[in-house]
C-alpha positions in Angstrom: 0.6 11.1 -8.4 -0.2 12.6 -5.1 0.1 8.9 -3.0 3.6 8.5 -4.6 4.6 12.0 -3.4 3.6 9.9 0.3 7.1 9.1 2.0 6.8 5.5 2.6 4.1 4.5 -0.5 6.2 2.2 -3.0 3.1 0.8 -5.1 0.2 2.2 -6.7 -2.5 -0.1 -8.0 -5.8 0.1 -9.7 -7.8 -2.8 -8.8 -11.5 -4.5 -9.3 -14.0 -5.2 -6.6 -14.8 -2.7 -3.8 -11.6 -1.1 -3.5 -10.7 1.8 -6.7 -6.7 1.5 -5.3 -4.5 -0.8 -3.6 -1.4 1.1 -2.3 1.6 -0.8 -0.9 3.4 1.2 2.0 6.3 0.5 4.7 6.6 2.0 7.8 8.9 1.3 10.6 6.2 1.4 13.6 2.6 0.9 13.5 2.4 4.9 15.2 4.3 5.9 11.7 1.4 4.0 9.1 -1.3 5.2 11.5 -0.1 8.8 10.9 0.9 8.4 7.0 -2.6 7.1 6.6 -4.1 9.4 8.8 -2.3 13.2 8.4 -1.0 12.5 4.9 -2.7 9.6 3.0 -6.7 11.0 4.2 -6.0 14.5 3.5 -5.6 13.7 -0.3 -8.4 15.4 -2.4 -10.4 12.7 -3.6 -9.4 10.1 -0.9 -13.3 9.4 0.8 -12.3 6.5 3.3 -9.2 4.5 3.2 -8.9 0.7 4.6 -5.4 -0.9 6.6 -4.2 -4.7 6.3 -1.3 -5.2 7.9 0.9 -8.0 6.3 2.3 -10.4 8.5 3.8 -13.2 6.6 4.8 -13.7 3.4 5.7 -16.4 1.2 6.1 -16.1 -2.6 6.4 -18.6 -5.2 8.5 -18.3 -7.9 6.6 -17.6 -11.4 7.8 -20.6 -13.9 10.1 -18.7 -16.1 12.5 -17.6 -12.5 12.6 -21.4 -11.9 16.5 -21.8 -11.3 17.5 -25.5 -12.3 
């Protein structure tokens, strides 16, 4: 509840493997994410280290049932 209250978080998951949370954000500048991340996300209680990838591309493929025809 607390990331979501983070201006620029838009999704929250819980995932396997060595990361508890994946959380999607936006920023406009790399300076904005570096200060969400730093003065907002890491001052969470309960938040021990966080982790940055920084999406460059993306391509998507359509799931079966969105096939237009």
């Amino acid at each position: 509840d607390e990331l979501f209250k983070v201006n620029g978080v838009r999704e929250i998951a819980e995932v396997t493997g060595r990361f508890d949370i994946l959380v999607t954000m936006y920023a406009k500048t790399l300076d904005e994410m570096h200060k969400l991340v730093s003065d907002k996300i890491g001052l969470i209680d309960g938040v021990i280290s966080s982790e940055s990838f920084i999406e460059m591309k993306t391509r998507t493929k359509p799931l079966p049932y969105m096939t237009l025809k």
